[in-house]
C-alpha positions as CSV (number, residue, x, y, z in Angstrom):
1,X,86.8,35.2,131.7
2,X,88.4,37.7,129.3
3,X,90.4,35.1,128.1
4,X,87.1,33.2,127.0
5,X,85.4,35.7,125.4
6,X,88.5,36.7,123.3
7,X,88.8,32.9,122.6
8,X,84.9,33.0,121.8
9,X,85.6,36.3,119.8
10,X,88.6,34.7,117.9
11,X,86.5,32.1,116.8
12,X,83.0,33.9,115.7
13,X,85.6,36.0,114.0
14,X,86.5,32.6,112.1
15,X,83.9,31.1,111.4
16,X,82.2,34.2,109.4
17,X,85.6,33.8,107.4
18,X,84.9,30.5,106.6
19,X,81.5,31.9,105.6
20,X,82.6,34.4,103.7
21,X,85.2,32.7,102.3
22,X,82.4,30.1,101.0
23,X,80.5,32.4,100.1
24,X,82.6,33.9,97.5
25,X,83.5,30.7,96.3
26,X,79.9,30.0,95.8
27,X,79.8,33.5,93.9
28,X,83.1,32.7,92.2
29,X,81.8,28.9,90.9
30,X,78.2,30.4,89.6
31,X,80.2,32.8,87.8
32,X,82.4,29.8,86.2
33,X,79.3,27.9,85.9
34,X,76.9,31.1,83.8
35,X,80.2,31.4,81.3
36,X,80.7,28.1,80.9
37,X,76.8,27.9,80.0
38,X,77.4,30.7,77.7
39,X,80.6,29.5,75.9
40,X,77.9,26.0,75.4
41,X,75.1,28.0,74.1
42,X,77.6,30.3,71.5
43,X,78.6,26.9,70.3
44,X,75.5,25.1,69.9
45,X,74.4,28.3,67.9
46,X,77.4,28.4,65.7
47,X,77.0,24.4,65.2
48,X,73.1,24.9,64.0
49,X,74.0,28.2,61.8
50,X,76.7,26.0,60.4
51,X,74.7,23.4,59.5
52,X,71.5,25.4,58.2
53,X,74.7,27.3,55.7
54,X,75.3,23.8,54.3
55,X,71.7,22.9,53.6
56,X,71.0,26.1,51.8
57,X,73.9,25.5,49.5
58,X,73.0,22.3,48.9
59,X,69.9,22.4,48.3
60,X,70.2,26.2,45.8
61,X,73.2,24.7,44.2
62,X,73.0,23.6,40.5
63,X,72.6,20.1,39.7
64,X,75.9,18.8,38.2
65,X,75.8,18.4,34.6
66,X,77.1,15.3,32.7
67,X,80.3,16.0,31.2
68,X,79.3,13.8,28.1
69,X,76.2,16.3,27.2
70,X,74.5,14.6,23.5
71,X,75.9,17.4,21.0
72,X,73.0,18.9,18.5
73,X,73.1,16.5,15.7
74,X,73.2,19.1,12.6
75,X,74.0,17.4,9.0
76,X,74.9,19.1,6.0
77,X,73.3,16.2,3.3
78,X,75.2,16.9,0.8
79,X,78.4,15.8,2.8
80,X,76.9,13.6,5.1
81,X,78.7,9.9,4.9
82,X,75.8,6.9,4.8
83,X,77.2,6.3,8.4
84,X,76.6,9.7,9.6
85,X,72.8,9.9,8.2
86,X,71.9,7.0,10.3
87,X,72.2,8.7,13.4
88,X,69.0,10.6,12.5
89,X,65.5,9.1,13.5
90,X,64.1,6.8,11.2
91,X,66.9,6.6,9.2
92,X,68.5,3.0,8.8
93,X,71.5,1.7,6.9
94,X,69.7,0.9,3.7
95,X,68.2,4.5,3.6
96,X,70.9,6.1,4.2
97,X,72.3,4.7,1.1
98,X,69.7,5.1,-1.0
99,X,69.8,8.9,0.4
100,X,73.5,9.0,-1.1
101,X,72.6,7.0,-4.1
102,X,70.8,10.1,-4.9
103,X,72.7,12.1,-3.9
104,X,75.2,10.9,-6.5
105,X,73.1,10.5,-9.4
106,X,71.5,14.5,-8.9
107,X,74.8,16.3,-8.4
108,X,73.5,16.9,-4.8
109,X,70.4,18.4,-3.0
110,X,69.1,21.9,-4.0
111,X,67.5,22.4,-0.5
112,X,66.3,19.7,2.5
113,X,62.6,19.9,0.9
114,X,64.0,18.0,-1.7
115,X,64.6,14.9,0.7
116,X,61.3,14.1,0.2
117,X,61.7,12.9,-3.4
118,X,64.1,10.0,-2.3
119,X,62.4,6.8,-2.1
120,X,61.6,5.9,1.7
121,X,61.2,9.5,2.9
122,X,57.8,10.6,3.3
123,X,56.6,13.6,5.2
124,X,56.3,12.0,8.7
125,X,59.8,11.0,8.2
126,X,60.5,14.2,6.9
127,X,59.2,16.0,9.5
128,X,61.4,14.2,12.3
129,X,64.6,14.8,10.5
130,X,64.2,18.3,9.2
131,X,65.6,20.4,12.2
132,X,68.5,18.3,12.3
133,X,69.8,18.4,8.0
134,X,70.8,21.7,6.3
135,X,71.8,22.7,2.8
136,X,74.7,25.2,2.3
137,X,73.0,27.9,0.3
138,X,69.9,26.5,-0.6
139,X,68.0,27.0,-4.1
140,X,64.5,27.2,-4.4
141,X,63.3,27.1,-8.0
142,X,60.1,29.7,-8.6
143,X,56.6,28.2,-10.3
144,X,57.7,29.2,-13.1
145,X,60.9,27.7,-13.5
146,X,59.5,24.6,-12.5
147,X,56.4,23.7,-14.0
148,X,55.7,23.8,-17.7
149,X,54.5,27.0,-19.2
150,X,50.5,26.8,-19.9
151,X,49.2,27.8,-22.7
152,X,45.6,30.0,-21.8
153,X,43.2,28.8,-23.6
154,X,41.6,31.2,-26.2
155,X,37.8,30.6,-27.0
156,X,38.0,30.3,-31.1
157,X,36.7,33.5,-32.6
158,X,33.8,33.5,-34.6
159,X,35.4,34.4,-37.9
160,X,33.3,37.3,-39.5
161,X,33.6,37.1,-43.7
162,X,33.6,40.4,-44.5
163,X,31.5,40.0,-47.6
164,X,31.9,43.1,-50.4
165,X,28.9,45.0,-51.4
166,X,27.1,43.5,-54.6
167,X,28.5,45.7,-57.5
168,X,25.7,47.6,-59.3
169,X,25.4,48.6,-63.0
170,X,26.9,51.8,-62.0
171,X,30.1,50.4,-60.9
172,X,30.8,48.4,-63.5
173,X,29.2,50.3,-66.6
174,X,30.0,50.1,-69.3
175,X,30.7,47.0,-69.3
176,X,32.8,45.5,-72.5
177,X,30.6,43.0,-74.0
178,X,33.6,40.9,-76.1
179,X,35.1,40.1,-72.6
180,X,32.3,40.3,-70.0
181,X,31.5,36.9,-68.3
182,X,27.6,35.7,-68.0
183,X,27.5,37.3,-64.0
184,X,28.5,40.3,-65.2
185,X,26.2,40.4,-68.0
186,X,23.2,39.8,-65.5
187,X,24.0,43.2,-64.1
188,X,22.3,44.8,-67.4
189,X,18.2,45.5,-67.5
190,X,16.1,42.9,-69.1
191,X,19.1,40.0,-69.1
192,X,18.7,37.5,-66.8
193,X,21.0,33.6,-66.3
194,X,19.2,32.6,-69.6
195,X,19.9,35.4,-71.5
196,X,23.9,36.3,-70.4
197,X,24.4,32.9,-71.4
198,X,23.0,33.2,-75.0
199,X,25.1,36.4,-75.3
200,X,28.3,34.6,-74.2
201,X,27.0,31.8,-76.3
202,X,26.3,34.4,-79.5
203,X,29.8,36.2,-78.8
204,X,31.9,32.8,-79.3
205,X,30.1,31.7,-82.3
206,X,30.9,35.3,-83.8
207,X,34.5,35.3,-82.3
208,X,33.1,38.9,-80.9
209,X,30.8,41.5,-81.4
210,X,31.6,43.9,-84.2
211,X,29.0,46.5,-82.6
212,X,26.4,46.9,-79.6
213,X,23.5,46.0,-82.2
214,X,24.4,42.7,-82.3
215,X,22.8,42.1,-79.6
216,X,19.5,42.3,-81.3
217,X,20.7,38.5,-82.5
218,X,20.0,37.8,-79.3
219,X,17.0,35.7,-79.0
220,X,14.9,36.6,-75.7
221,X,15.6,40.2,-76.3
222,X,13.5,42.0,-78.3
223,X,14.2,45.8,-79.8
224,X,13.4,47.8,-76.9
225,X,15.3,45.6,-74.2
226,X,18.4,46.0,-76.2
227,X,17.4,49.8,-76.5
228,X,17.3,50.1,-73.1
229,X,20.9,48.1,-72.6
230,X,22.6,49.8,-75.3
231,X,23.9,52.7,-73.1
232,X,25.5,50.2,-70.6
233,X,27.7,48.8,-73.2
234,X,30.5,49.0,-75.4
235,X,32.4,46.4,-77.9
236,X,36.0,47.1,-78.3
C-alpha cells in the first residue's frame, strides 16, 4: 500500500509538471505570438507612412520645366536682319524686307512709333509687334519741330486816315497872292472856285501882281470885297 500511494503520488506529482510545463509554453507562445503581431503592425505602419511621404512629394513637387523654354523675342529694328524680323507676328518675308528697305533709305528708325509709316504696317499690326521691337535711345520730335509753323491769322485792321484839320484864313494869312494856288485863294472872304480862278487867271496874264489893288481887276469882285480881302494879302 505505501508503495501505491507513493507510485500514485509520483505520478500526480507528474502530471501537474506536464501541466505546468504546458502551461508555460502556452504563456511562452502567446508571448511569441503578441510580438510577432506587434513587429507586423510597426511594419504595416511604416509601409503606409512611407507611402503617404511619397504621395505628398509627388503631388507638392513642381512640375518639371522644358529645358528648351521659348526665349522673349526682343528686336532692336534698326539691327534686326530681314530673317530675324520674321519671327515676329504678322511679319512675313516680303515685309520684312520692305521693313529694311526703309530702313536703308531713312538712315534708321527714330523710335518703334515710326514703324507705322512703312508700307504694310498698320496699327493692328503694330500693336502685336510693339512689345517685342525696341529703339536704342529713341527720339521723339516735339509739335513744333514737326509740323509747319502756322501763321495766326490777323483780322485786317480797319485803316483810320487820319485826315488834317481844314486850314483856316488864320493859318495861312497872309497869303502871297503872286504864288497862291486857286484852293488857297478860296480861303479869302467873298472868293469863291469862280473867282480864285479869275485871280490865277488875272495874275498870269500880268506875269504877277505889282500890288494888292490889282485885285480890283478882278471881275466878280467889286470895291468893298477886295476891301475886305486886302488885309489877308500881300504881293511880293
Amino acid at each position: 500500500m505505501p508503495y501505491k500511494r507513493g507510485k500514485e503520488a509520483a505520478l500526480i506529482i507528474t502530471t501537474g509538471m506536464i501541466l505546468a510545463g504546458s502551461a508555460a509554453w502556452h504563456i511562452t507562445d502567446s508571448r511569441e505570438k503578441r510580438e510577432d503581431i506587434a513587429v507586423i503592425t510597426r511594419s504595416v505602419v511604416t509601409t503606409a507612412a512611407a507611402s503617404v511621404q511619397v504621395t505628398t512629394a509627388r503631388e507638392t513637387a513642381p512640375a518639371p520645366t522644358s529645358q528648351t523654354a521659348t526665349t522673349f523675342l526682343m528686336l532692336d529694328i534698326n539691327s534686326a536682319t530681314a530673317e530675324e524680323l520674321t519671327q515676329l507676328n504678322g511679319i512675313g518675308e516680303h515685309l520684312a524686307a520692305v521693313i529694311v528697305d526703309y530702313r536703308t533709305q531713312h538712315g534708321g528708325f527714330l523710335n518703334i512709333e515710326e514703324l507705322m509709316q512703312v508700307s504694310g504696317i498698320g496699327e493692328a499690326t503694330f500693336a502685336d509687334i510693339r512689345g517685342h521691337v525696341f529703339v536704342a535711345d529713341p527720339i521723339y520730335t516735339t509739335a513744333a519741330q514737326t509740323e509747319k509753323p502756322t501763321i495766326p491769322d490777323i483780322e485786317p485792321t480797319e485803316e483810320v486816315e487820319t485826315t488834317e484839320p481844314p486850314l483856316t484864313l488864320e493859318d495861312v494869312a497872309p497869303i502871297d497872292i503872286n504864288t497862291a494856288n486857286a484852293e488857297t485863294l478860296m480861303l479869302l472872304p467873298h472868293v469863291d472856285e469862280e473867282t480864285a480862278e479869275e485871280i490865277v487867271e488875272l495874275r498870269e496874264k500880268l506875269g504877277h501882281f505889282s500890288n494888292t489893288y490889282e485885285l480890283l481887276y478882278v471881275k466878280s469882285l467889286v470895291q468893298s470885297d477886295v476891301a475886305d480881302i486886302l488885309e489877308y494879302v500881300v504881293a511880293e
